[in-house]
N, C-alpha and C positions, 0 to 999 in steps of 0.2 A: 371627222374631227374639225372644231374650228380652226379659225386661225388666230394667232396673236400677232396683234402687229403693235409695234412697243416704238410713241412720237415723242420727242422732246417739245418744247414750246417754242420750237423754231418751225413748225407748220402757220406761224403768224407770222410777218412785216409789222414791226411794231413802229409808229412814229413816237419821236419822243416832243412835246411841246413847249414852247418857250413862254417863261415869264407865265405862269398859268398863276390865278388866283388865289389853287391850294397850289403849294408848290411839288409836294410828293404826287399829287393827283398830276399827274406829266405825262404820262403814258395814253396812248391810242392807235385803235386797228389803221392799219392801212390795207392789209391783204390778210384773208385768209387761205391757207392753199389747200389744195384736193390732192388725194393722192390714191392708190391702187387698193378697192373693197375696202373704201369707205363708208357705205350705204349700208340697207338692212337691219334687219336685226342684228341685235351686239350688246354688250355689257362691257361699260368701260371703267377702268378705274384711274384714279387722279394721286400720284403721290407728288409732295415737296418734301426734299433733302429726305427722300426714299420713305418717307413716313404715310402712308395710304391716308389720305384726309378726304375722298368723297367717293363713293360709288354712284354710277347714271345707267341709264337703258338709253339704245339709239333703236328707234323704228323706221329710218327715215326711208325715201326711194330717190332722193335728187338733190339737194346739195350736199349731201358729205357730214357725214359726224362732227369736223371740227370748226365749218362753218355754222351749224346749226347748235351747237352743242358747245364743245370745249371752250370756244373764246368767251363762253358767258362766267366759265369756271374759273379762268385764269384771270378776268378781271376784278371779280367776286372776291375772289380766296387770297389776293394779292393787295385790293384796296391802293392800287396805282394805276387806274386807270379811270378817267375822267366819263368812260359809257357808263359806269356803276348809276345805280336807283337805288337810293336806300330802301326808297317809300313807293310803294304800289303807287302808278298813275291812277286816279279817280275821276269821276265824271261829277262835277263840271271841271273840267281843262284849265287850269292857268290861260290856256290862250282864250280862253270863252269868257273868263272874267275879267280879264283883263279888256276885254274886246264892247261886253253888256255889264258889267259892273265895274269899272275902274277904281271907285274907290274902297271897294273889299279886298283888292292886289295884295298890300301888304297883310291885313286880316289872313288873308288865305295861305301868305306864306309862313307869318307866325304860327300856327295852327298847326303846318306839315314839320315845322322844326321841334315843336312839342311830342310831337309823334315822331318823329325820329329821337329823341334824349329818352323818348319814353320806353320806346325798343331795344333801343342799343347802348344805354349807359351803363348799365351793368354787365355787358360781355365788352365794352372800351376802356380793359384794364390795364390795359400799357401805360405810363405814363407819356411814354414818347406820342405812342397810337393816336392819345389824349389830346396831345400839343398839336401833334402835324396836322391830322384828320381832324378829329371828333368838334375839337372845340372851331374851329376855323367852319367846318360845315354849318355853325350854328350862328357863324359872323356875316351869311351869306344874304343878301342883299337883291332887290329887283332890280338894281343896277348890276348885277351880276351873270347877265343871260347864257353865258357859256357854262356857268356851275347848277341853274337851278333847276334842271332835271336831276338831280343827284338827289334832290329833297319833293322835288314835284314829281318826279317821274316822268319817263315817255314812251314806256311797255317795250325797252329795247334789253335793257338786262338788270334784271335784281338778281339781288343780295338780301342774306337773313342773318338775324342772331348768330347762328351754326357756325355762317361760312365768317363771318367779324370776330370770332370767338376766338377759330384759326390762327386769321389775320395777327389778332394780337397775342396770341401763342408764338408768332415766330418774325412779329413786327421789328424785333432789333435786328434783323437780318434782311427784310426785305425794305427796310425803308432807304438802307445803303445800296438797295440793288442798283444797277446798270442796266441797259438793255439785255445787255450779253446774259449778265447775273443770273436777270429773271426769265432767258430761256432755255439756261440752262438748270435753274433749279426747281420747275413743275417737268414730270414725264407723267404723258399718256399711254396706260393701255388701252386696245381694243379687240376683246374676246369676241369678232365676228363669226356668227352661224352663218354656215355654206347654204346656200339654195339649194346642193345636193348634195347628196352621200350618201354612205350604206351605214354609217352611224350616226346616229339622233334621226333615223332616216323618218319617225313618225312625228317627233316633235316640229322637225324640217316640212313638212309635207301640211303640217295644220297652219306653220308661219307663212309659207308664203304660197298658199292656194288661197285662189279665191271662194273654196268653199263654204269658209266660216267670215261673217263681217270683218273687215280689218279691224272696228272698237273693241269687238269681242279678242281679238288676236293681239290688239296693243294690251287691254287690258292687262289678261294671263300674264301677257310675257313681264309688265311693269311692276305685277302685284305676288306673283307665285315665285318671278326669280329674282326682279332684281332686288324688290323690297324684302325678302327673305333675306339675300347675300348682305343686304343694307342691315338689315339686324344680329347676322352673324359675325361679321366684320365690324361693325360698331365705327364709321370711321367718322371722326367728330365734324368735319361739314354738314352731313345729312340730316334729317329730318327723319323717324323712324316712322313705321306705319305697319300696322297686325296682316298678318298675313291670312286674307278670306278664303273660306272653305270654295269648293272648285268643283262644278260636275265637268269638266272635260275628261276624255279618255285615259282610262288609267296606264295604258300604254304610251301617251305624250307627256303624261306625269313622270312617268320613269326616266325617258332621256331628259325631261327640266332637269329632276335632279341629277341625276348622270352629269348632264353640266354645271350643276352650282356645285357638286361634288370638284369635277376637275379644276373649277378656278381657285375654289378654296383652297387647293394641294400646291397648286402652280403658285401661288400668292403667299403662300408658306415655304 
């Protein structure tokens, strides 16, 4: 059997920041913390104010599902937190044109704010969302170095349509959040698969042998369970994606489902 182990969003040290540029964008990591069968394979899910808004896979072996994973979710699907990237970093770098092209800087940031109204205006329905965030990100300036990763990017954590779409689904709630507020209203599951047992014992035995590539082993497990449970569960952060036919053993197929079967039941 796995295990569930069920975090509130007090597995983070949140700093709150002064006087910041956007004024709701206040929020930033100080610590992420680790705690007992963090690692491995797992299937986590994400509710706010108990409503299931994302499902994820964790394959990891050494830092911890909620260093590697969750804090990108809570800053994302919260849009108070100043690590957010609206916009993929791209190559060439802000700091590279800035450095050999100086007078394209502003050209280059014009450019990344058009792509950001262009992705995200029509899911920044709030009117508040509108006020605090949306428009304010688009008043942002080269004189503004501590906000312009949010539109330049710096490959530390994006955000999509999906998860903004959320954000201003339940923006009149979380713009008033507090620290406290906001870690107590995202909870973490994580339905971690055991390295042994005598149930899922074939599925368990193909995850973490090194008999099969771990790509071939991340795949499976990204595409057969978690994006399956992602199209059963429909939970509006996500992204959806068809689930690919599979020659692996029909015997690892049965405890997959076995398990996307038991989360489904338990999450009901």
């Amino acid at each position: 059997m796995f295990s569930l182990i069920k975090k509130s969003a007090d597995v983070f040290d949140i700093k709150v920041n002064e006087n910041p540029f956007i004024p709701l964008l206040n929020f930033s990591f100080d610590r992420k913390k680790r705690f007992e069968n963090d690692t491995g394979f797992g299937i986590y899910v994400l509710k706010l104010f108990n409503e299931i808004i994302y499902v994820g896979s964790y394959c990891g072996r050494k830092n911890g599902v909620a260093s590697d994973r969750w804090w990108t979710h809570l800053a994302s699907i919260s849009s108070r937190f100043i690590e957010i990237n609206f916009i993929k970093q791209e190559k060439p770098s802000f700091a590279q044109i800035k450095t050999k092209e100086p007078h394209l800087v502003e050209e280059f940031l014009n450019e990344k704010k058009i792509k950001f109204h262009k992705e995200y205006a029509n899911v920044s329905n709030n009117k508040f969302f509108r006020q605090d965030v949306f428009d304010k990100i688009l008043c942002i300036t080269t004189e503004h170095s501590k906000n312009l990763s949010l539109v330049l990017g710096n490959g530390s954590c994006m955000t999509y349509p999906t998860r903004i779409a959320v954000v201003n689904k339940y923006w009149d709630d979380i713009r008033d959040f507090k620290k406290v507020d906001l870690l107590n209203a995202y909870t973490f599951y994580y339905y971690k698969i055991p390295e042994s047992g005598s149930r899922y014992s074939n599925l368990i035995r193909f995850l973490y042998s090194e008999e099969f590539d771990i790509k071939i082993r991340k795949n499976f497990f990204r595409n057969f369970i978690e994006d399956d449970l992602i199209n059963k569960i429909k939970p509006h952060a996500n992204k959806f994606k068809p689930v690919r036919e599979t020659n692996i053993n029909i015997e690892i197929i049965k405890d997959a489902e076995d398990i996307k079967d038991t989360i489904l039941q338990d999450l009901n």
